[in-house]
N, C-alpha and C positions, 0 to 999 in steps of 0.2 A: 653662654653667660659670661657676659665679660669684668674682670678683677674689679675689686673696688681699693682705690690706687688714691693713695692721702698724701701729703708734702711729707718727706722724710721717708720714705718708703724705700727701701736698696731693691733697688730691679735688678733683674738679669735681662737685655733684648739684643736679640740678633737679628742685626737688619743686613738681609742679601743685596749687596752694593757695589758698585764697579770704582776700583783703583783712577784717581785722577790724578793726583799730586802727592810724591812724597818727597819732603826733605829729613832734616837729623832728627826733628824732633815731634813733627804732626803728619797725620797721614790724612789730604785733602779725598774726600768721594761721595760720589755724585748716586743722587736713589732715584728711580721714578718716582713721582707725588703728580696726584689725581688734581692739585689748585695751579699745575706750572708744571710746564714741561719734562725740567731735572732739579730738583735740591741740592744743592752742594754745602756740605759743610765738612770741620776738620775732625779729627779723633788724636785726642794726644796720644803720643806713642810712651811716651816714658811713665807714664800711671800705671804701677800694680794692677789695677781693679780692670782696664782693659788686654782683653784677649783678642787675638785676632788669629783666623784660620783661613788660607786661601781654599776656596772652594775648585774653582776651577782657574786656569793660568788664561792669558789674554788670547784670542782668537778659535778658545775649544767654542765646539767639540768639534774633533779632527774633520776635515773634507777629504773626499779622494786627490792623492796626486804629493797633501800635504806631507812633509816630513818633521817627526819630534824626537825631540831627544828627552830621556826620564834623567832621574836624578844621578845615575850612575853615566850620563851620556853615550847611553845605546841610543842609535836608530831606530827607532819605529816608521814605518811607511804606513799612510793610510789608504789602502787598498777598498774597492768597488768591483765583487763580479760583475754587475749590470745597476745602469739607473735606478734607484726606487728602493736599492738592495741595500740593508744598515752596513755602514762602514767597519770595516776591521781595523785593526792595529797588527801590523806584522815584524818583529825586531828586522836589523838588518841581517840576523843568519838564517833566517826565513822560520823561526821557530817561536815557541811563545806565544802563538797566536789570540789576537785576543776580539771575539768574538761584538761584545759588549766595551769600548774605550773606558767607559764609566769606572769600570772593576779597576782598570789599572789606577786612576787615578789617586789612590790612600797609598797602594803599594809603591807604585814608584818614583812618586814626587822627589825633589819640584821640578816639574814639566814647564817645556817652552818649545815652539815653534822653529825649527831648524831652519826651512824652510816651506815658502808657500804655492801650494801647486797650483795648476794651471786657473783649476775651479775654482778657488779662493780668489787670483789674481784677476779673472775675469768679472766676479761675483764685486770685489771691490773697484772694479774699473765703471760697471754700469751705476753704482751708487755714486761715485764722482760725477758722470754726465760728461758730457760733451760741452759743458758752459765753460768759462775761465771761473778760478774761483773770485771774485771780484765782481 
């Protein structure tokens, strides 16, 4: 059953959307939409009434090979026993292990990409192509 929604109405919506643009005062990002490719519109950042929470930081969820740093900037390695096998999370003292990447995510934010390993840089090489971009 969907709301019955009148002009003057105070919504609450949270729309999962990817980071495009930020400057001092609007945060520009882009949604999929079903009529056009991407939507892109702005969110002011200095209004009260908006919240915003990063869900997940730019290039999760972890590949093997990748390296992350959490918010304390520890090393995690993203480890693979075999192909097919869900990727782990291992600090760099080899402890902590973290089965599920997802869990770590609330605990040790904010997360960012240290570096990128092999399987990511090869994975971003065949989406570029062999054309010039031009």
């Amino acid at each position: 059953m969907s709301p019955t929604i009148k002009p003057g109405d105070r919504l609450r919506i949270t729309v999962i959307c990817e980071a495009n643009l930020l400057d001092d005062k609007d945060l520009w990002v882009t949604v999929p939409a079903p009529h056009t490719p991407r939507l892109t519109f702005k969110i002011p950042l200095d209004s009260t009434d908006v919240t915003i929470e990063v869900l997940t930081p730019r290039y999760w969820p972890p590949l093997r090979g990748d390296v992350w740093a959490d918010g304390k900037d520890r090393e995690w390695f993203a480890v693979q026993d075999e192909p097919g096998t869900p990727v782990t999370l291992v600090t760099e003292h080899g402890n902590h292990v973290a089965g599920d990447p997802e869990e770590l995510l609330p605990l040790h934010s904010p997360w960012r990409i240290a570096y990128k390993g092999r399987e990511r840089r090869e994975a971003e090489a065949r989406a570029l192509g062999d054309e010039p971009p031009f």
